[in-house]
N, C-alpha and C positions, 0 to 999 in steps of 0.2 A: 984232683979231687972233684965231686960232681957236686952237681946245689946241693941236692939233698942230703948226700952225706955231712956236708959243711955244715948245715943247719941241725941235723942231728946232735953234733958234737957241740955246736953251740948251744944249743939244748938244756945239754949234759952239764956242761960248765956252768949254766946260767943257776940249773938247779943245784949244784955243786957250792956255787958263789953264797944262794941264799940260806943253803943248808949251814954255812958256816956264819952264816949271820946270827939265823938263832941258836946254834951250840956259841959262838962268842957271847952274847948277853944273858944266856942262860949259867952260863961259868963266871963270869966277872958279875955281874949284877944279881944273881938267883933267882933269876924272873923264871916265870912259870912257861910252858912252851909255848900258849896261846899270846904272851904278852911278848913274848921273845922275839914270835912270828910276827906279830901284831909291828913291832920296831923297827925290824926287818924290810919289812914290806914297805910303811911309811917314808925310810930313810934310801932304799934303791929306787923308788916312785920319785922321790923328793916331791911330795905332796903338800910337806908341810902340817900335816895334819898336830894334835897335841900329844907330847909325848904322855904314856902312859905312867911312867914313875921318872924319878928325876934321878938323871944315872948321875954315879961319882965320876972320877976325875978319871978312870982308867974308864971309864964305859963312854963315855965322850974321847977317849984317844977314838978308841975300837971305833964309834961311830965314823970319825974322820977317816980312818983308813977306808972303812966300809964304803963309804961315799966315793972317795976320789977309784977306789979299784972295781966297785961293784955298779956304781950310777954309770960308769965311763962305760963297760962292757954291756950294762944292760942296752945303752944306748946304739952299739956298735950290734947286738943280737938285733932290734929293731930295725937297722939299717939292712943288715943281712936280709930279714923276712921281706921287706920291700923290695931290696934289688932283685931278690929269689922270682916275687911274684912282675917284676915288671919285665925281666929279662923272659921268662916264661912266656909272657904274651907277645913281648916283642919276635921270639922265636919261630912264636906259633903263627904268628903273624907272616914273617917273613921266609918261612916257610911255606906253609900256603900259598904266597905271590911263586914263588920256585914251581911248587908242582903245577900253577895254572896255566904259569909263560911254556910248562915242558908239553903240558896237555893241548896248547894251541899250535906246539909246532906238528905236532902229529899228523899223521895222514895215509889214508888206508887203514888205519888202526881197529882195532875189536873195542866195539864197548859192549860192557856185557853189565845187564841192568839186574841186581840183587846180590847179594855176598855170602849167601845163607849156604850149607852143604853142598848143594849140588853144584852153585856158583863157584865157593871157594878152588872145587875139585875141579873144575873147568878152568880156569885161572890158572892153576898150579900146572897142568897141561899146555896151554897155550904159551907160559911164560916160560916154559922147556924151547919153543919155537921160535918167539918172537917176544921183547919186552912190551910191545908196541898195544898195552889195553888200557882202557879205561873204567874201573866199577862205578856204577851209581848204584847207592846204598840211602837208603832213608832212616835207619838205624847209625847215630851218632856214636854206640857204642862201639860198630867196628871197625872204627879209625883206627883206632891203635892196632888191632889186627890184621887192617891194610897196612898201615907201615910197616909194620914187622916184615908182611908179607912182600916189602917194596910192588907195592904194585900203586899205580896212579889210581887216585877216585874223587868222587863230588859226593857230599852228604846232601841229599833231599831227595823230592818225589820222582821216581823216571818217568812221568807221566807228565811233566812240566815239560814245556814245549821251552823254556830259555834254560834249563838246566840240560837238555839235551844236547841242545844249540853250544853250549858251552863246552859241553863234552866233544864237541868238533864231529858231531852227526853227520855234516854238508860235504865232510872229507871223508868221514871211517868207509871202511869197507865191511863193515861185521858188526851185527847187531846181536845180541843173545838174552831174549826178554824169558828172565827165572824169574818172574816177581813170584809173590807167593799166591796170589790165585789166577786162576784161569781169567776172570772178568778183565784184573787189572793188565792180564797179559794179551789179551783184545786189544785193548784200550790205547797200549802200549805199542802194539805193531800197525796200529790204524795211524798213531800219530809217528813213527818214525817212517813209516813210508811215505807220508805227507810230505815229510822234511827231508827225504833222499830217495827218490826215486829208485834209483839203482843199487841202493844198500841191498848186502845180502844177509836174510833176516831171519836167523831160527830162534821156534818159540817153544817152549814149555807147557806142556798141557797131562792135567792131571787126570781128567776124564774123557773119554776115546769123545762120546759129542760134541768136545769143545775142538777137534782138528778141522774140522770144516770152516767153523767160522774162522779159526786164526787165518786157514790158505786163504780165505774170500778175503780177510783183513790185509792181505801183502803178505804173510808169511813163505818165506821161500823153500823151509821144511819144520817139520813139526813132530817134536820128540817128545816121547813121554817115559819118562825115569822108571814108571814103574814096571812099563813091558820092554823097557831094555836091562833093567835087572832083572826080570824073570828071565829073557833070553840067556841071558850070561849064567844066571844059575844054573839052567836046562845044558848047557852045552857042556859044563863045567861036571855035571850026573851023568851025560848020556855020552859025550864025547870029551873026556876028558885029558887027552891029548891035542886036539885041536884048541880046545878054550887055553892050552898052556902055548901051543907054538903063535895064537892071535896076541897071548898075552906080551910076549916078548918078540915079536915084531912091530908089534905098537906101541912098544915103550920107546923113551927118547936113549936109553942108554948107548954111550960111544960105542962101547966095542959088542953090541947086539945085532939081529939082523933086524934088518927094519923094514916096512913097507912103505914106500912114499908114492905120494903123485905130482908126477913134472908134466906142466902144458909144453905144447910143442907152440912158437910163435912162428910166425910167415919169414922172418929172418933166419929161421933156424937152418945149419947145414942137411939135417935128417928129413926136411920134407921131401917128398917124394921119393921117399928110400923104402924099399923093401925090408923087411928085419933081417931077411939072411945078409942083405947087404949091407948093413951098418954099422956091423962090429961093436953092438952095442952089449954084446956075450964075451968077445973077447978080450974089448980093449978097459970094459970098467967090472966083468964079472958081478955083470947085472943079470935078474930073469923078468920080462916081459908077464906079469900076469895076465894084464887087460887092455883092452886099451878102449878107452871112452869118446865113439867120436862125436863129430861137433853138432850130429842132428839126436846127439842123444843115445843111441844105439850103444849095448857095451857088448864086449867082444871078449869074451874068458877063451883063456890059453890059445892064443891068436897065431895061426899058421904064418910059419917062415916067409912065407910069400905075401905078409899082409903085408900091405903100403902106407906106410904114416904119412901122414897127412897137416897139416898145419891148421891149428884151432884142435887136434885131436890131444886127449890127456891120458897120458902111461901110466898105469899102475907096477911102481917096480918095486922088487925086492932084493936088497943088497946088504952091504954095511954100510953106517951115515958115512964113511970117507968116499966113497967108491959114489954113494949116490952124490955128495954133495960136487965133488969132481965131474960126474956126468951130469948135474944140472946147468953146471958153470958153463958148461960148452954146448948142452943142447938150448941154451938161449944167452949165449954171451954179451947184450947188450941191454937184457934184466936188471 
């Protein structure tokens, strides 16, 4: 049974208890409800206060029972609401040290600064891939929303340079500043790139004017919600078989096709392999989109005879088992 429902029923019965208080001196004594209530009340208090009429000899039994079954349980509801409210803090308490000690083991991890629509929807994405984020949220209210959502967060400003800190900034690898305006999201990538140089750092921008100053601030790319919804719309009207086969290769589901991108490391067996040489069609019935190399250059539908190269990143399309099998072995010490 949970606190609350406990306390509910203790509730019930308490007002149960004193309801039978004043129907008992209302019936043996024919006091009026207010005085009935009035005795009631005095005699589960043990106040002491003065009795209203001078009961006979069966209204003083009733009081005695009233006392020893009604004062005992009032006292045990009292003990209830206490343990309720201190176990609660104690919870919330020790709870909190849990997610802090989980948030400091972290490393490479995504922190992603505001919790609001676009945040949540980004979150719900990332934690398909990896559990490995952290929210800072300045809205107290959604804790509980973070919970639900299992996902780690800090309540306060993300512009606090030790609530950052906290956040384990000096390890993540992923910063993702949604606050709600552009200033504060300035503000917010000038002081995380202070505090991690090499975080990589997308920012939120509401008005195409503010992209410039985010990339001057450190930002490493800069999205704005509103012209990647219109995209989506437009492709969705004009091409609406493409915006459906993006739709379900970019979803995480198991048995979907999916698009991934696997870096090729200097360990890997694939460097300096040709694609027809690799077997990378055969043996994991994967297809090669792109391939991204290391001076930046991308390469759409890349001839048999391209040369992968190590530092260069594959855009492939497969199923998650095929791709998750040919990730394991194009970098097997990942």
């Amino acid at each position: 049974m949970n606190q609350i429902l406990k306390m509910e029923i203790a509730i019930i019965i308490a007002v149960f208890i004193f309801g039978i208080g004043i129907s008992g001196y209302m019936l043996i004594e024919q006091w009026s409800f207010l005085d009935a209530a009035y005795m009631t009340a005095i005699t589960l208090s043990t106040v002491g206060f003065l009795e209203v009429h001078e009961p006979s000899n069966g209204g003083r039994i009733f009081t005695i029972i009233l006392i020893f079954t009604g004062v005992g349980y009032f006292l045990y509801l009292a003990g209830v609401i206490v343990q309720s409210i201190v176990e609660g803090e104690i919870k919330a308490l020790l709870g909190r040290k849990r997610l802090d000690k989980k948030i400091q083991k972290l490393d490479k991890h995504h922190i992603i600064c505001g919790y609001g629509r676009i945040g949540r929807v980004l979150c719900n994405f990332i934690k398909e891939d990896t559990p490995d984020i952290v929210v800072l949220e300045q809205d107290e209210s959604q804790a509980e929303i973070l919970e639900k959502d299992k996902i780690h967060y800090l309540i306060g400003d993300a512009l606090d340079e030790e609530l950052l800190i906290k956040a384990g900034i000096e390890k993540a690898g992923f910063l993702v500043a949604a606050l709600a305006t552009d200033t504060a999201n300035v503000f917010l990538v000038l002081t995380a790139r202070q505090l991690n140089p090499d975080i990589y750092i997308m920012a939120r921008a509401s008005h195409p004017g503010v992209r410039k100053k985010l990339i001057l601030a450190g930002a490493n790319r800069v999205e704005s919600p509103y012209d990647t919804g219109a995209i989506s719309m437009g492709l969705k009207l004009l091409r609406p078989n493409v915006r459906t086969f993006l739709d379900v290769a970019l979803s995480k589901k198991s048995d979907a096709i999916q698009i991934e991108e696997l870096f090729i490391s200097k360990q890997s067996r694939y460097t300096q392999l040709a694609l027809k040489d690799s077997g990378i069609r055969q043996d994991f019935n994967l297809i090669i989109i792109a391939i991204k190399k290391a001076s930046g250059e991308m390469m759409f539908a890349p001839h048999f005879e391209t040369l992968l190269e190590a530092k260069d990143t594959l855009i492939v399309m497969g199923k998650t088992e095929d791709l998750k099998g040919f990730g394991s072995v194009l970098n097997p010490t990942d």
